[in-house]
C-alpha positions in Angstrom: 89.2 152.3 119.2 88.1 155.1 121.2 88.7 154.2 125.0 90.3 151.3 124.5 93.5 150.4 124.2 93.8 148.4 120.6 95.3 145.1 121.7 94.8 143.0 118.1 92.4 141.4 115.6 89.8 138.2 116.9 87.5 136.1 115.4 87.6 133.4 112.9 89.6 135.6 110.0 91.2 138.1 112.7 89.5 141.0 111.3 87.1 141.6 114.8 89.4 144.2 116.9 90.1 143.6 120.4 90.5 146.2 122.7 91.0 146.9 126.5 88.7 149.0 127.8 90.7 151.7 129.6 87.9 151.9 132.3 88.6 148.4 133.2 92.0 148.7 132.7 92.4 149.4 136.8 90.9 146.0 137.4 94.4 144.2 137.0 95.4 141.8 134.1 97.6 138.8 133.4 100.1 138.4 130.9 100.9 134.2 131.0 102.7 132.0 128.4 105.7 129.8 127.9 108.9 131.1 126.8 109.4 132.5 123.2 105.5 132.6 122.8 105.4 136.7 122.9 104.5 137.6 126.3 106.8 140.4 125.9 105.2 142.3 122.1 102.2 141.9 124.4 103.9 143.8 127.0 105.1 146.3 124.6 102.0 147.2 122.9 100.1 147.2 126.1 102.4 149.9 127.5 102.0 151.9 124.2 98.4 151.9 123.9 98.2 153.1 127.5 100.9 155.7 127.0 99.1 156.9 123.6 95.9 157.1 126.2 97.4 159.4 128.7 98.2 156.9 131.4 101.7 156.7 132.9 103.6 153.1 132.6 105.9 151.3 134.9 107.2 147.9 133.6 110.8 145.9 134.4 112.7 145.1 131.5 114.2 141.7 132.1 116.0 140.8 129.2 116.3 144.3 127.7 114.4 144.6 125.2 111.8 146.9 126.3 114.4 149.6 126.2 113.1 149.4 122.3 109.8 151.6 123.6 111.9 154.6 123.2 112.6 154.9 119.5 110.4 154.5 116.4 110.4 151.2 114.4 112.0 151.1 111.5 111.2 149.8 107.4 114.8 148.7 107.2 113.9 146.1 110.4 113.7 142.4 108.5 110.3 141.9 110.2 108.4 145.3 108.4 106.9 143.3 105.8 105.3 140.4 108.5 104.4 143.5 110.6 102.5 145.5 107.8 101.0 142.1 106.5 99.9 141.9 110.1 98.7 145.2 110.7 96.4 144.5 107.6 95.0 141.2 108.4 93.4 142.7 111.9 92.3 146.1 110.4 94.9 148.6 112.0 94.8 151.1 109.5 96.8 153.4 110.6 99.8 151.6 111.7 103.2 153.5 111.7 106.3 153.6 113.4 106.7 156.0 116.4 109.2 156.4 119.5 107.4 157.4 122.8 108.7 159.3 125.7 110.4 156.7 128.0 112.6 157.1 131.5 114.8 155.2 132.7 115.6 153.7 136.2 118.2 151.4 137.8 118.5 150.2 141.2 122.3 149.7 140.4 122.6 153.3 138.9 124.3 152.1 135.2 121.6 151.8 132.9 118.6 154.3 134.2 118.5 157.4 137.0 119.4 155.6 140.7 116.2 154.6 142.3 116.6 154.4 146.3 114.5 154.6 149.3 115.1 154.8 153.2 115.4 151.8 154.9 112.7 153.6 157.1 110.2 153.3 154.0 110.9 149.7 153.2 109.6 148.6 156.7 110.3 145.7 158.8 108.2 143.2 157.1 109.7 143.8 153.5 113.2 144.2 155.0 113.1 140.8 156.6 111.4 139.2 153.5 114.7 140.9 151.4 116.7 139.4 153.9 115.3 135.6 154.3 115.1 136.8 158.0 113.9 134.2 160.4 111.3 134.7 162.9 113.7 135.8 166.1 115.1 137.8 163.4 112.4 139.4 162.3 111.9 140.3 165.6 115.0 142.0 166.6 114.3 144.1 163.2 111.5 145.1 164.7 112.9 146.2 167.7 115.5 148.1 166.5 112.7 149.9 164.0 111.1 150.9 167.2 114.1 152.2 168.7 114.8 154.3 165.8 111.2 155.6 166.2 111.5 155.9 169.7 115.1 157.7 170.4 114.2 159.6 167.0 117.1 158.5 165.0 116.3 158.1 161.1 117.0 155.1 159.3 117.8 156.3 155.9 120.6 153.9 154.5 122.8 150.5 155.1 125.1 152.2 157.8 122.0 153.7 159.5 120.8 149.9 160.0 124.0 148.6 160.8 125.3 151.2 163.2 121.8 150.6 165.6 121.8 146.7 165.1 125.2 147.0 166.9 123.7 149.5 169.7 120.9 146.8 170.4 123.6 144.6 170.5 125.8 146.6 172.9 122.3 146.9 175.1 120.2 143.7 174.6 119.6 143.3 178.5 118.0 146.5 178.8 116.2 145.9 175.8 115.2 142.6 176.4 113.5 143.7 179.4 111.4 146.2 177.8 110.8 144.4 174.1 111.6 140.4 174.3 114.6 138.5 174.2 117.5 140.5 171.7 119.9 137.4 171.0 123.8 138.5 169.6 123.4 135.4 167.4 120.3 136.7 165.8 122.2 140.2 165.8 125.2 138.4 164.0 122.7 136.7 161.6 121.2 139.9 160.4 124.5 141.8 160.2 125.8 138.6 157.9 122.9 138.9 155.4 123.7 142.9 155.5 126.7 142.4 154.1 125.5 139.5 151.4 123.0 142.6 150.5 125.9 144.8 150.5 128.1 142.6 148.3 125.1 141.9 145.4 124.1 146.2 145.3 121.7 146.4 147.6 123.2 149.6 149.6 122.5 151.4 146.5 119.1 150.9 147.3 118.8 152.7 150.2 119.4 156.4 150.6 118.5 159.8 149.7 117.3 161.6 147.4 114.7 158.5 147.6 111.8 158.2 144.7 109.6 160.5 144.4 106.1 158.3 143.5 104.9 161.6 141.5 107.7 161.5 139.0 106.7 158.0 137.7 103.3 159.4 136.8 104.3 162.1 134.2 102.2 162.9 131.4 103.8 165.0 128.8 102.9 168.1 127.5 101.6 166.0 124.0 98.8 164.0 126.4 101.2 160.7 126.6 101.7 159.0 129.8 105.3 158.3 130.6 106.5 155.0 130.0 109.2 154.0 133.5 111.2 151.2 132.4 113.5 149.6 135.5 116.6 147.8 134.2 116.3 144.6 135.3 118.6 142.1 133.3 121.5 142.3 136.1 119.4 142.9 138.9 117.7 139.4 137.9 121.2 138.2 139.4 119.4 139.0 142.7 115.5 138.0 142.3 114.7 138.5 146.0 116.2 142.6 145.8 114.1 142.7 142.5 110.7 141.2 143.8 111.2 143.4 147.3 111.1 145.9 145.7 108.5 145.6 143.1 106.3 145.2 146.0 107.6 148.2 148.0 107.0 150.3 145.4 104.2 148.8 144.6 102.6 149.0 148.4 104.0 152.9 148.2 101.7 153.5 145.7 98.8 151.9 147.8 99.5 153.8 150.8 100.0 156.9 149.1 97.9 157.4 146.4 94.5 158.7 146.9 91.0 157.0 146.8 89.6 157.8 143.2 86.7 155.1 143.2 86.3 154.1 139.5 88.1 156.6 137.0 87.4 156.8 133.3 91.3 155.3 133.1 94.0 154.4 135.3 96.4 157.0 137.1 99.5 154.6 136.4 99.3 150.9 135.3 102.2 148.7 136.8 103.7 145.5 135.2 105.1 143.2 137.2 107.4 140.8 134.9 109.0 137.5 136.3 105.8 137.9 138.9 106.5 133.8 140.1 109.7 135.9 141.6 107.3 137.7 144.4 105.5 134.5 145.7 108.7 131.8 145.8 108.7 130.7 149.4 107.1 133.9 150.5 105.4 134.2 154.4 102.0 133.6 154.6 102.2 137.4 155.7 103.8 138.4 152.9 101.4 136.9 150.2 98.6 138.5 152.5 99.7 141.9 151.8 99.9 141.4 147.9 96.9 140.2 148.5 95.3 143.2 150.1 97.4 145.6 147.8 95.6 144.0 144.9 92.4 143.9 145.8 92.3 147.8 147.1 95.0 149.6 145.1 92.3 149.4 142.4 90.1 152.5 143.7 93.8 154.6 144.1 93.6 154.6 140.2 96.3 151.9 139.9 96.0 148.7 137.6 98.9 146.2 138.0 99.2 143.6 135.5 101.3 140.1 136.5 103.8 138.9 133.8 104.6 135.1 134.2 105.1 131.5 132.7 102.2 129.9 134.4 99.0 130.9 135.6 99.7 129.0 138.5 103.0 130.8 139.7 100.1 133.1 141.3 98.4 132.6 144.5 94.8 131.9 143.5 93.3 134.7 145.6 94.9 136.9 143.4 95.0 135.3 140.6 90.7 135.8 140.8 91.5 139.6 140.8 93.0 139.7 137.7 89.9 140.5 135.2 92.3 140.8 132.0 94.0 138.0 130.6 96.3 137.7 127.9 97.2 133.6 127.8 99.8 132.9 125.2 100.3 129.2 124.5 101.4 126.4 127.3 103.2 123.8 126.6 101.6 120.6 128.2 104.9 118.2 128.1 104.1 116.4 131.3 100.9 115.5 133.7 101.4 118.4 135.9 101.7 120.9 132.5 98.4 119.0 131.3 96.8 120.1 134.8 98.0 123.4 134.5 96.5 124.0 131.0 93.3 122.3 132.0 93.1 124.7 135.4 93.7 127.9 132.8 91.3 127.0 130.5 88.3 126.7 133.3 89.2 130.4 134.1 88.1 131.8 130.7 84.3 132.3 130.3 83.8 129.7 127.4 83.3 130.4 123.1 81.3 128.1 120.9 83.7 128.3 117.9 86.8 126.3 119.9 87.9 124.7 123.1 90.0 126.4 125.4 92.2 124.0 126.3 92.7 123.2 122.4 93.2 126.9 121.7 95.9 127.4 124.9 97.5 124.7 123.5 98.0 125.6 119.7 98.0 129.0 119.4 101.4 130.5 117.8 104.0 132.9 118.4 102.2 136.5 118.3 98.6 134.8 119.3 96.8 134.8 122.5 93.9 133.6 123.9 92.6 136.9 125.6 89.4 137.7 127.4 89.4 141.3 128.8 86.5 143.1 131.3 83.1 144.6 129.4 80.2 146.8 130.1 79.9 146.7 134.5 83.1 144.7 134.9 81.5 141.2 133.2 84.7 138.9 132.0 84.3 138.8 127.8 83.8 135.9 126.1 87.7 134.1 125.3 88.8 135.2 121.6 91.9 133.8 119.7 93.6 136.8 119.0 96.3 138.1 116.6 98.6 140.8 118.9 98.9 143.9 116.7 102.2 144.5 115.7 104.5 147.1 117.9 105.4 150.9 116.5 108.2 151.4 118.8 111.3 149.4 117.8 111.6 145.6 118.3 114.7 145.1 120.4 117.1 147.0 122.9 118.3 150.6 121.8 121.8 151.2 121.8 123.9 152.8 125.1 124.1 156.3 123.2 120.3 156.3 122.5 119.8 155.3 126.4 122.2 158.1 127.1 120.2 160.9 125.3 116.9 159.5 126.7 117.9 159.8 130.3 119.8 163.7 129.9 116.2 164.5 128.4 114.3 163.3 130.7 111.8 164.9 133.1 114.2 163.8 136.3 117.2 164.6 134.3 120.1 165.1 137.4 117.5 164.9 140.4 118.7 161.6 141.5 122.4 161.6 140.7 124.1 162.8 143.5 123.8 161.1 146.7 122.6 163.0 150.0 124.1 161.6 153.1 122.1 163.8 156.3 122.2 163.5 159.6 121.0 160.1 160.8 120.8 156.8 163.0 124.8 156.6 161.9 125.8 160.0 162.8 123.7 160.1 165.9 125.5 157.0 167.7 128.8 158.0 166.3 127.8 161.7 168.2 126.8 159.6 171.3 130.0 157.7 171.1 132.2 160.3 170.7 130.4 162.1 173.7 131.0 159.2 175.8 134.6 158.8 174.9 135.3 162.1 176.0 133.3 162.1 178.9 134.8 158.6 180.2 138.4 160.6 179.8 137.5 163.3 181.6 136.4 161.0 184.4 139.7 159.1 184.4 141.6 162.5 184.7 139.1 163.6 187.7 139.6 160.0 189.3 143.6 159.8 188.9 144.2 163.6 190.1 142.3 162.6 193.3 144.2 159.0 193.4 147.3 161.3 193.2 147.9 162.7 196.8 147.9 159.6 198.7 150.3 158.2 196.3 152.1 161.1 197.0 152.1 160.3 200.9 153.4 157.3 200.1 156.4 158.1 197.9 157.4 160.4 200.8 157.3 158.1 203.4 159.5 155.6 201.1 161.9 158.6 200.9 162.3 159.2 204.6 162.1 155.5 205.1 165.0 155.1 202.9 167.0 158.3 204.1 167.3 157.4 207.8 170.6 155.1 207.7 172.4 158.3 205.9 171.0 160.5 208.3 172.7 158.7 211.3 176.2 160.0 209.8 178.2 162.7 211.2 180.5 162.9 208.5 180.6 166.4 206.7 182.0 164.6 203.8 179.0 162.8 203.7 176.2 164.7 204.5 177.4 167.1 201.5 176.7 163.9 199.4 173.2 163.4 201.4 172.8 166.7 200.2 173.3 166.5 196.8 171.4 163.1 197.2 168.1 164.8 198.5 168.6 167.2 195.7 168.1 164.6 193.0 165.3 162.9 194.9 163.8 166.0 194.9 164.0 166.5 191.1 163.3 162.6 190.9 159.9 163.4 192.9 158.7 166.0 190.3 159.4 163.6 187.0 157.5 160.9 188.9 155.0 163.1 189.9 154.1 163.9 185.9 154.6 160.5 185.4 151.9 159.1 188.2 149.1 161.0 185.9 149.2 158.4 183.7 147.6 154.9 184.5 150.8 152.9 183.5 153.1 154.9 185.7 150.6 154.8 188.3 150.8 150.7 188.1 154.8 151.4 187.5 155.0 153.1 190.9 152.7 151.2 192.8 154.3 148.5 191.8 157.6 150.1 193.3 156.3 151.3 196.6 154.9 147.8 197.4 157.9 146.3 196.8 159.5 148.8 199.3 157.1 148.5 202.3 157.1 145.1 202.1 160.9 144.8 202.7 160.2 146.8 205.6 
């Protein structure tokens, strides 16, 4: 289907092909459907089709099995027959198997290239979301984002943060002054859900060499778009690191990105899997600025497509955006799943061959109830439709096939090594070190002026003390008052090294009070 991507056959015998138009493609899309129902084939036939168009993918795999995108199908696989069977009932002639060019990221660094930004990038609002920041916390984020800004020290990794949280610490009177209260509990708080970031792989997120947005929108020298597939089946062990950054990287784009009005296809289209994930107890803020990402990102070239259970894990502002749908079937065990299917059915523009609801309800493994955007952006009628059957491989690839995928790559050994510059971190250490040295060059200056009347003391505790021995004639003895002042004299030069330091300056203070008070 020429501009369109070939999504499967409709109609009452499945012979009707449906296809997204890729000049709607931009205007967002939905992806909804109970477990086991084949959200996923959708997924992976979606991101084909676009790649085969020219446009670039990005797409989490969850449960790794989209990993599969990067090597051909095979005859031997024990679903080729169902697949060909398939492939004939809707009309897709020319069905084969084919591999497609595929990169691979991973916030953790194991199974893709490392993926990091600067905590400078993330921002304050998506930093305090990641870290279930309360409102005085947010705030003190804030402030120490506009420090950085302000005494121009960049905020590039974990250390960075943590190193000025304890400077606004050290100076949260001054501070408070100028910006609002700066409580050390809320500094303790935020330096606590550091290290819980810390602990589950989050430093890993932030650093240098960060992503480049230019590399996930690769087209090949063969016309396909590359296909950017995030490992995401451990980082599902943390769902707020995963949703934070779907949305920074997905707000990167917006604010990056170019206006391009209404292009005959998308720049990139961006899948957002496990999309209930991003809108859990999220700020009012927060679900605001999805909002606004989604409506405008649009005319940047960008179409993002939501992955979820239930239509209803997304906010309904959004949810109107999405012009595409692909509804696999809901299961309506209880009153509120009833609702649920009811309120997903109204959404569709109605067909006179079924009901909605009915068709929701009963559609199999492999089937959707799709309705994608026509001629000047009108929704299309709802059609039952049979998902074409994937080329690439059904199922994860093995770690040796991952391993030759990401050496070939287009960012083969760009984001490997780990860049450390100068920043916050180094800065305060600078300024501490600078300190240090300047405090104990002020504690010499202070303790060599301290130092003569000390001095003037000892001696007048030495002639004090010397005045009985004086008094005696004796020859005898003032040979032995010699030999006396002698050794005082040598003693007055030991103490005199020693009265440099602060201890022997307590030591002999100590002494010489002692002494005039037995005077």
């Amino acid at each position: 289907m020429e501009n369109n991507v070939f999504i499967g056959g409709g109609g009452p015998d499945y012979s009707e092909k449906q296809g997204l138009s890729l000049k709607y493609a931009n205007r967002h899309g939905l992806i909804a459907g109970a477990t086991g129902t084949g959200k996923t084939v959708t997924l992976q036939i979606l991101a084909e089709g676009f790649s085969a168009a020219g446009v670039p993918v990005f797409l989490s795999d969850v449960k790794g099995d989209l990993s599969g995108l990067a090597a051909a199908g095979s005859e031997d696989f024990k679903l080729h027959d169902a697949f060909t069977k398939r492939a004939g009932t809707i009309g897709f002639d020319d069905y084969s198997y084919d591999s497609f060019p595929v990169t691979f990221w991973d916030l953790l660094g194991q199974q893709g290239h490392p993926v990091r930004t600067t905590v400078a990038e993330m921002g304050p609002l998506l930093l305090s979301r990641l870290l279930d920041a309360s409102d005085a916390q947010e705030g003190v984020i804030n402030i120490a984002f506009r420090v950085a800004d302000e005494e121009g020290m960049p905020l590039l990794d974990l250390k960075d943060l943590q190193a000025l949280l304890v400077w606004v610490g050290e100076n949260s009177k001054q501070l408070s002054l100028r910006y609002g209260n700066v409580s050390a509990q809320s500094v303790g708080a935020i330096q606590r859900q550091l290290l819980v970031l810390e602990n589950q792989g989050g430093n890993q997120l932030f650093g240098e060499p960060a992503l480049e947005l230019d590399d996930l929108m690769h087209v090949g020298a063969d016309g396909r778009g590359q296909i950017n597939i995030l490992a995401a089946d451990k980082l599902m062990g943390s769902p707020r690191l995963y949703a934070t950054f779907l949305l920074w990287l997905l707000s990167e784009l917006f604010e990056t990105l170019p206006e391009v009005g209404d292009p005959d296809k998308p720049k990139l289209v961006f899948f957002f899997d496990e999309a209930h994930l991003l809108f859990d107890d999220a700020p009012d803020a927060l679900v605001d600025k999805v909002e606004q990402v989604a409506r405008l990102i649009r005319s940047k070239g960008v179409g993002v497509y939501f992955i979820t259970q239930n239509p209803d894990d997304v906010p309904e502002d959004i949810l109107g955006q999405l012009g595409n749908r692909f509804q696999h079937a809901l299961r309506a065990f209880t009153a509120r799943d009833q609702r649920a299917l009811s309120r997903a059915a109204e959404t569709y523009r109605p067909n006179p061959r079924f009901d909605t609801t009915d068709a929701i309800r009963d559609v199999g493994v492999g089937e959707a109830v799709t309705s994608m955007l026509q001629d000047k952006g009108v929704p299309g009628i709802v059609e039952r439709t049979l998902i074409r059957p994937p080329s690439s491989k059904l199922g994860p690839i093995t770690d040796a096939e991952r391993k030759v995928a990401m050496t070939t790559s287009p960012v083969a050994g760009k984001y490997d090594e780990v860049l450390d510059r100068k920043s916050a971190y180094e800065i305060l250490a600078a300024r501490a070190d600078a300190a240090a040295k300047e405090a104990a060059v002020e504690e010499e200056k202070a303790e060599a002026e301290d130092l003569t009347p000390m001095l003037r003391e000892f001696n007048q505790a030495r002639r004090y003390s010397g005045k009985g021995v004086a008094r005696s004639t004796s020859k005898r003895r003032a040979g032995t008052r010699r030999k006396d002042d002698s050794f005082t004299s040598a003693m007055t030069e030991v103490v005199i090294k020693e009265l440099k330091g602060t201890t022997g300056r307590r030591i002999v203070r100590g002494i010489l009070g002692g002494l005039f008070k037995g005077r």
